[in-house]
C-alpha positions in Angstrom: -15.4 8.4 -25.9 -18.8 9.9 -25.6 -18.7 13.4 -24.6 -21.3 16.0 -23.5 -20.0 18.7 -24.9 -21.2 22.7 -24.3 -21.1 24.8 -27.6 -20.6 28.2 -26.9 -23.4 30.3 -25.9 -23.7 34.4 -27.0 -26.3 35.8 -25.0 -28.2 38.9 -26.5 -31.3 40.3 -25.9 -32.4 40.5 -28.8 -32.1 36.4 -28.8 -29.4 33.9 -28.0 -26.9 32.6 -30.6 -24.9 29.3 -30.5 -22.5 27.4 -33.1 -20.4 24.2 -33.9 -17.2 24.5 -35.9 -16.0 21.5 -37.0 -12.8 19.8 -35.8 -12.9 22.9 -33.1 -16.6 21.7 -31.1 -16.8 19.1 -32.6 -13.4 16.6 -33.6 -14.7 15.5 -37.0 -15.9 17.5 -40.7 -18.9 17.2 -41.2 -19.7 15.1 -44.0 -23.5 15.0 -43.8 -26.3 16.7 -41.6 -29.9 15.5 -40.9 -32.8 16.1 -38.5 -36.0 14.1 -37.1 -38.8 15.9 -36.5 -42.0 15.3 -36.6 -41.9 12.5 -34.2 -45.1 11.1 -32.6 -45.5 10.5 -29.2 -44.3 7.4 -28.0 -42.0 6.7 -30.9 -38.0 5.4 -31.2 -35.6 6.5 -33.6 -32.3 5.6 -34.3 -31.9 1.8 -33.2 -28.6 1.4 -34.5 -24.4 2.0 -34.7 -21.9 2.8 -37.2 -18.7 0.9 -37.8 -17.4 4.2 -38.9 -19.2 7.0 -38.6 -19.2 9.3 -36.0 -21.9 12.0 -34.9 -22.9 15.2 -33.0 -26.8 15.4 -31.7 -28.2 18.4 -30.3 -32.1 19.1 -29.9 -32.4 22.4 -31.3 -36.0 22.4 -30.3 -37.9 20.8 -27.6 -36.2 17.6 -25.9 -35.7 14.3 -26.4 -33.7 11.3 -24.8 -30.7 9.6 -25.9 -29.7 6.1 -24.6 -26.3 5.5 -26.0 -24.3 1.7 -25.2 -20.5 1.2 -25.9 -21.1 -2.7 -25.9 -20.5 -2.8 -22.0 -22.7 -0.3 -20.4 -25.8 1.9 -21.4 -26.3 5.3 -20.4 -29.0 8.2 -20.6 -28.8 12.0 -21.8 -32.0 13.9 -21.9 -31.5 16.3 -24.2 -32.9 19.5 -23.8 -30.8 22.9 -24.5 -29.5 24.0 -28.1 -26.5 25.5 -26.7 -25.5 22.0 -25.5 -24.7 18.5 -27.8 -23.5 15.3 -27.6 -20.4 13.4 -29.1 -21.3 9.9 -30.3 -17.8 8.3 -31.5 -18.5 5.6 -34.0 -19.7 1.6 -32.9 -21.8 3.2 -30.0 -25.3 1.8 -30.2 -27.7 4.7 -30.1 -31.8 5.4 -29.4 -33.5 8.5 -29.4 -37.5 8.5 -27.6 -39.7 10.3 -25.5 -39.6 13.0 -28.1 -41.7 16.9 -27.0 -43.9 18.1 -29.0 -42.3 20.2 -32.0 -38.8 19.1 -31.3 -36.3 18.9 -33.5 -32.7 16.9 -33.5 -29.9 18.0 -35.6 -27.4 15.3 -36.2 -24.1 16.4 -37.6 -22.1 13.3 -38.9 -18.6 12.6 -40.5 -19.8 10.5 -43.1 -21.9 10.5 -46.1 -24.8 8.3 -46.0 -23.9 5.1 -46.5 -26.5 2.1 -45.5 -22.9 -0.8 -45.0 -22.0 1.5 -42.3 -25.3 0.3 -40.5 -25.5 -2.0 -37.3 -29.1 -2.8 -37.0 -29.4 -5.8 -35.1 -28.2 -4.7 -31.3 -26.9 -8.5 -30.7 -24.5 -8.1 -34.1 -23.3 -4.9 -32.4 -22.5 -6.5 -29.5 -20.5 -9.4 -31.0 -18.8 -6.7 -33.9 -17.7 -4.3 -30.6 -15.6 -7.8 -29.0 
C-alpha cells in the first residue's frame, strides 16, 4: 500500500538531522539508491512501474510532484520536506514533474537495477496489474 511515511526529525540549532533505517522506516533493504537532479523545468521522470521492486522517494532538496496509480485510481503527493518520504510498493505506476529549481530526489529501492523489472508502456501496466 502506498504510505506517506514521516522519518524522524532531530531538531538542532545548529541544523536539522533526519534518517531512514531500513526494514525500521522503511519495510525493505535497500538494494540500490539513486537521485534526479538536474531536472529542467517542465520535464517528467519516471513514467513507469516495477513488477518487483519496491521504493522510498523523498525530495531532499527543493520539491517535486509525484502522481502514483495502483491500476484503479491515481493520486498526487507534492513532495516538499526531507524529513518526510513516500512508500511506493511494487506494480504502482509512478511520475515525478513540476520539479524546483535545485531539487533533488533520493530514491531508495529494494532491488538492484534491473531493466525486466521495467513497465514502460502505462496500458501493459494496466493489463499486467488485472
Amino acid at each position: 500500500m502506498i504510505k506517506l511515511v514521516n522519518l524522524p526529525k532531530i531538531p538542532d540549532d545548529r541544523g536539522n538531522l533526519s534518517f531512514i533505517e531500513e526494514e525500521s522506516n522503511i519495510p525493505f533493504k535497500i538494494k540500490r539508491t539513486y537521485w534526479i537532479y538536474d531536472v529542467p523545468g517542465g520535464e517528467t521522470r519516471g513514467s513507469h512501474a516495477f513488477k518487483k521492486s519496491k521504493e522510498f522517494i523523498v525530495a531532499i532538496s527543493g520539491s517535486f510532484d509525484i502522481i502514483l496509480h495502483d491500476g484503479k485510481e491515481e493520486t498526487k503527493y507534492s513532495l516538499n520536506r526531507s524529513y518526510y518520504g513516500i512508500y511506493v510498493p511494487k506494480l504502482t505506476w509512478r511520475r515525478l514533474e513540476n520539479f524546483s529549481t535545485n531539487s533533488l530526489a533520493l530514491i531508495l529501492s529494494s532491488t538492484a537495477y534491473n531493466e525486466n523489472d521495467y513497465i514502460r508502456d502505462f496500458d501493459e501496466f494496466l493489463t499486467f496489474v488485472k
